[in-house]
C-alpha positions in Angstrom: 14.9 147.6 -10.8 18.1 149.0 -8.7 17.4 151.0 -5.5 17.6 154.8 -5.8 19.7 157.3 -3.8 19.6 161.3 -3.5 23.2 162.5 -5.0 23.7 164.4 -1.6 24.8 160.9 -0.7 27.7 162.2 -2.4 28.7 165.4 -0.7 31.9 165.9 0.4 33.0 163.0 -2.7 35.1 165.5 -4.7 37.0 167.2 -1.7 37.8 163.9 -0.4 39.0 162.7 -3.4 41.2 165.3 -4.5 43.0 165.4 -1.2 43.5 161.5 -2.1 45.2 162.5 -4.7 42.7 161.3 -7.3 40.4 162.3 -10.5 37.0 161.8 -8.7 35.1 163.0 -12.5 37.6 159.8 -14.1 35.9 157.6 -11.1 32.6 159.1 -11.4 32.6 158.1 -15.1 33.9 154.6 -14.1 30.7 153.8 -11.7 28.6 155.2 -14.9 27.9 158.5 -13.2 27.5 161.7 -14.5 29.3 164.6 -12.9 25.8 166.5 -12.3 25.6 164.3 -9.1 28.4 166.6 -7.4 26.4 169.4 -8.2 22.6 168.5 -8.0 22.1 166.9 -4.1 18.2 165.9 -5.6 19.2 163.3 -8.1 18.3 160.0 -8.1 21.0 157.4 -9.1 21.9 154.2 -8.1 23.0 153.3 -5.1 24.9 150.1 -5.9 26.7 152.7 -7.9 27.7 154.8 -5.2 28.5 151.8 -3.4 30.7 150.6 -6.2 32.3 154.1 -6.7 33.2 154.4 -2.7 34.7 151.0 -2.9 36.9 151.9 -6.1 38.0 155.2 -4.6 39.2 153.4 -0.9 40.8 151.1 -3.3 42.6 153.4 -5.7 43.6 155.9 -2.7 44.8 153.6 -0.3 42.3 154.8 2.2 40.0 152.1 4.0 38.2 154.7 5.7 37.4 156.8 2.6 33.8 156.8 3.2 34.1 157.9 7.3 35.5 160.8 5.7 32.9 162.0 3.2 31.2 162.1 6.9 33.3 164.0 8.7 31.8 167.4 7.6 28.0 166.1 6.9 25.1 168.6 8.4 21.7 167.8 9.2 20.5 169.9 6.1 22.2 167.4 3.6 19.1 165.1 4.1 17.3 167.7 2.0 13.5 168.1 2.3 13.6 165.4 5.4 15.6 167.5 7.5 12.5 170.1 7.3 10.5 167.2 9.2 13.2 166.2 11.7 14.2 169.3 12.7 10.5 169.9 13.8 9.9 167.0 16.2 9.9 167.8 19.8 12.2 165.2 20.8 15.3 162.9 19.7 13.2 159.8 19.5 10.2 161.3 17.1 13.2 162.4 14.7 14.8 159.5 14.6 11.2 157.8 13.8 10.7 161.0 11.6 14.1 159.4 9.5 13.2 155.8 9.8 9.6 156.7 8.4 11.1 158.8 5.4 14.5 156.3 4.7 13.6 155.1 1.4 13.0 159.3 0.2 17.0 158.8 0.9 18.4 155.9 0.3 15.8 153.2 -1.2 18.4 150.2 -0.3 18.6 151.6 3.5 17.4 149.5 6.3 16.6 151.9 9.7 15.3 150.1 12.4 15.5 151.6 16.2 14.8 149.0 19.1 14.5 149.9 23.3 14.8 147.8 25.9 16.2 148.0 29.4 17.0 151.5 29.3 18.9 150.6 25.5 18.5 152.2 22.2 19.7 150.2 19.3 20.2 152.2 16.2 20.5 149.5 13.3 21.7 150.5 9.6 22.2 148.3 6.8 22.5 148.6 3.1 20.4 146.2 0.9 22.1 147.4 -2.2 21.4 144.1 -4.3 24.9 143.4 -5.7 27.8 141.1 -4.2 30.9 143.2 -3.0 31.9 144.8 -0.6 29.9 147.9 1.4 32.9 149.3 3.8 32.9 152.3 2.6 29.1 153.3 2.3 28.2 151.5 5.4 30.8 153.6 7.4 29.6 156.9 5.5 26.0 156.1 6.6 26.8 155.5 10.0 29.0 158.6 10.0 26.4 160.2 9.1 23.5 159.3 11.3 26.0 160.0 14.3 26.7 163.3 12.9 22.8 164.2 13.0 22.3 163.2 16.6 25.2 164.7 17.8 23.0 168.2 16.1 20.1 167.3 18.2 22.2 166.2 21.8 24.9 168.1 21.3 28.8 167.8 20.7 29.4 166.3 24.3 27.1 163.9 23.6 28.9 160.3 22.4 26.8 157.1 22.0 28.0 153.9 24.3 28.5 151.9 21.5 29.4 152.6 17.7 29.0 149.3 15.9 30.7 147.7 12.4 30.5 144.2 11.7 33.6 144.2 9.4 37.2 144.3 10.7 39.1 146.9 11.6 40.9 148.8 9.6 44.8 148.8 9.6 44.9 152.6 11.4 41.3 153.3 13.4 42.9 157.4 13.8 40.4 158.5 12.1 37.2 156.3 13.5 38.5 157.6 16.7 38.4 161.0 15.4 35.0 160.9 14.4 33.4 158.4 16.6 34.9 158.5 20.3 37.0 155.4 21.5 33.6 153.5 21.7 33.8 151.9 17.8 33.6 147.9 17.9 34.2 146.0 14.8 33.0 142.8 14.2 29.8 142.9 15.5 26.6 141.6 14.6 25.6 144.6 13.1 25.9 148.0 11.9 24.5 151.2 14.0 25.2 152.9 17.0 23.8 152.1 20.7 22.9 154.3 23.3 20.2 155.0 26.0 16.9 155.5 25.9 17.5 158.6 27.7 18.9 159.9 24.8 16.3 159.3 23.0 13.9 161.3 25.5 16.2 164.2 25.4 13.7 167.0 23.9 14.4 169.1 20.7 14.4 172.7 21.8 14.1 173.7 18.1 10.7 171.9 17.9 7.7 174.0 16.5 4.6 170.5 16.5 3.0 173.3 13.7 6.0 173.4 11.3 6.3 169.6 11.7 3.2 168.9 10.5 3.0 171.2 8.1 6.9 169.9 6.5 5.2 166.3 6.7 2.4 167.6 4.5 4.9 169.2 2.1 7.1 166.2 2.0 4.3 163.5 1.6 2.4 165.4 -1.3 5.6 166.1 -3.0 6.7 162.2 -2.8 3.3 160.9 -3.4 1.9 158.4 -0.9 5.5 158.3 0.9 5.0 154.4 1.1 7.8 152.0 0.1 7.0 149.3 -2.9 5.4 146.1 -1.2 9.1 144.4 -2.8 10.8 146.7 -0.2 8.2 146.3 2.3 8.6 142.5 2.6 12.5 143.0 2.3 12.6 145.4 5.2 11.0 142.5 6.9 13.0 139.6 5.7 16.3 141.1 6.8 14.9 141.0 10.6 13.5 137.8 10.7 16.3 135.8 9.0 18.6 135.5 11.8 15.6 133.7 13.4 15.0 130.9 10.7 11.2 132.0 11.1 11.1 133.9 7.6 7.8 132.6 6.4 5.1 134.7 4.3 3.1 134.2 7.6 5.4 135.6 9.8 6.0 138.3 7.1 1.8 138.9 6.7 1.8 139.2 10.2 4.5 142.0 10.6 2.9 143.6 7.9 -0.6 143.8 9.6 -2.2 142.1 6.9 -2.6 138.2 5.8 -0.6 136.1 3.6 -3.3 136.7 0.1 -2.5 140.4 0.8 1.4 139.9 0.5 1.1 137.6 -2.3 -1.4 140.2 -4.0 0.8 143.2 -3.6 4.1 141.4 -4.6 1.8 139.9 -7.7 1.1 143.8 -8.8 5.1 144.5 -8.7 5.9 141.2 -11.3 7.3 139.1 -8.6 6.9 136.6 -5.5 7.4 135.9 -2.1 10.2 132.9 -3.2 11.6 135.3 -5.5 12.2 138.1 -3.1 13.7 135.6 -0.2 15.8 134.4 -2.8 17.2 137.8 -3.9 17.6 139.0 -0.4 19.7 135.3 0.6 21.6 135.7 -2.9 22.5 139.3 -1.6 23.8 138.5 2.0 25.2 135.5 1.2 27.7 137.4 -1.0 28.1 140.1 0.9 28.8 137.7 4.1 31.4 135.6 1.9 33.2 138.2 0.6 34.0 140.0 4.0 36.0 136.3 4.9 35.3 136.2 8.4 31.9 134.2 9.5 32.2 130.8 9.6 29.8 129.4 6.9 28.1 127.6 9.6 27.0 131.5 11.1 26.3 132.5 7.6 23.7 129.5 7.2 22.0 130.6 10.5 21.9 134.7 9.6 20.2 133.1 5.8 17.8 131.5 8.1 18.6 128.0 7.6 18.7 125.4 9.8 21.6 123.8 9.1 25.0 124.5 7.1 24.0 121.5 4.5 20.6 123.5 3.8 22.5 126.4 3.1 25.3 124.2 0.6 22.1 123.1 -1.5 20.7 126.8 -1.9 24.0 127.5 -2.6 25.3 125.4 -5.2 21.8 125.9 -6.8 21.6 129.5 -6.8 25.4 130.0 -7.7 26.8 126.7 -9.6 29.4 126.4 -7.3 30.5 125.6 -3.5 30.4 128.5 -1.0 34.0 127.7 0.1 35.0 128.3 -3.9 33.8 131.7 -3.8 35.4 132.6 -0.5 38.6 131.4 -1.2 38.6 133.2 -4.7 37.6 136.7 -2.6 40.5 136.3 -0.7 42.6 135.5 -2.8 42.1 138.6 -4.7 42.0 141.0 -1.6 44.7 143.5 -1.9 45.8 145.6 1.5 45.2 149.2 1.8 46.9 151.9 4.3 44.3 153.4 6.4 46.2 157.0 6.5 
């Protein structure tokens, strides 16, 4: 089953488009949308299909930073019925663990993760979307976005240290620089933005602790038990521990809070198993990593969790029928440049 997305995800889509210079209902019917999605911000469609359609549009305009735009003009009351809960939390922190908490009522293939340390606040985003290609364009529009929100709740002065891509740069930044500050770095090891933990202190002045509770009541009866599936559970998980080679259903149990039966029950109820879901997640990174061009397939071994390159060539070859250098050189082969005006 694909992961869901609200259609507010594709706010702004039209405008943008047009001023492109293209047909966005002609595109929309090429991703197999329907043009209700441009009117109706509480649909769920697929978000490998918003992916897909962002990509075609950046390719078809000539715009690499297509998605960044659909950001430009995003407001905290896009996120729907979620908004109600983070707009109510008394300080920056509890509404970025308000978001985190209610991602997948969003974006089902979102991964939110905030770490501290040191005075540090990592703000991780990635996009699990479960298809090979690339994710510019939605990965820049969901980082657009999240820096749009805090800049609601810390102000318009406020600009985070660090505003992180791990794909290149595009031909003309203008427009990154627009949004973002002279602080975007591309190439990085992931996607999200970094700032300090004093940030995260600062206090909501809009905060009523009554209405919070109260919106989370509204938003968890109306969204039933406002857990993820235990398949997105243990992928959440997966996509941390990978990097580290210890990606085990132990280490998974254990991040979980429960034990190793419990995960294997759980993923049993869904139709599917621990193996199958590690394989799914590799199968998806690996493709996404290949197709961007630019980690050597040794560091793509090591972010799949193996422990060395010729590891990875088995899974490989086995998973896909052919050699991961194949498929690389095919990708770039086929990459056509785009203006970034």
């Amino acid at each position: 089953m694909s992961n869901l997305v609200r259609s507010a995800s594709l706010t702004n889509y039209a405008e943008v488009a047009r001023v492109a210079g293209l047909d966005p209902q002609a595109l929309l019917a090429g991703a197999g949308l329907s043009p209700t999605c441009l009117n109706d911000p509480d649909l769920r469609i697929p978000a490998d299909a918003v992916r897909s359609l962002l990509e075609a549009s950046a390719q078809a305009s000539g715009l690499d930073n297509f998605g960044l735009r659909m950001a430009e003009t995003r407001r905290l009351s896009n996120l729907g019925p979620v908004a109600l809960v983070a707009r109510e939390e008394p300080t920056v922190r509890r509404v970025m663990q308000a978001l985190i908490h209610y991602s997948h009522l969003l974006n089902e293939a979102l991964f939110l993760k905030l770490d501290e340390a040191e005075g540090i606040a990592v703000l991780r985003e990635e996009l699990l979307v479960g298809q090979s290609g690339s994710s510019r364009q939605a990965t820049e529009l969901m980082v657009g976005v999240t820096f749009r929100n805090l800049k609601f709740f810390l102000g318009a002065a406020w600009n985070p240290l660090r505003v992180c891509f791990t794909h290149q740069p595009p031909r003309d930044p203008s427009v990154h620089f627009r949004v973002f500050g002279y602080a975007v770095e591309f190439g990085q090891d992931f996607n999200g933005l970094v700032c300090t933990t004093r940030d995260m202190d600062a206090p909501n002045p809009m905060a009523d602790l009554v209405m919070a509770r109260y919106a989370r009541q509204i938003l968890d009866a109306s969204s039933g038990s406002g857990r993820m599936s235990a398949v997105d559970e243990v992928r959440h998980v997966l996509f941390v521990l990978l990097p580290s080679g210890e990606c085990s259903i132990d280490k998974v149990a254990q991040q979980l809070g429960v034990d190793r039966r419990t995960v294997h029950r759980r993923l049993a109820r869904e139709g599917t198993t621990f193996s199958d879901v590690l394989s799914a997640i590799r199968r998806e990174l690996a493709g996404h990593y290949l197709d961007d061009g630019k980690r050597p397939l040794s560091q793509i071994a090591e972010l799949l969790g193996f422990s060395a390159l010729s590891a990875f060539s088995r899974w490989y070859k086995q998973q896909f029928g052919e050699v991961a250098a194949r498929r690389r050189r095919g990708r770039l082969g086929a990459e056509r440049p785009v203006r970034g005006q």
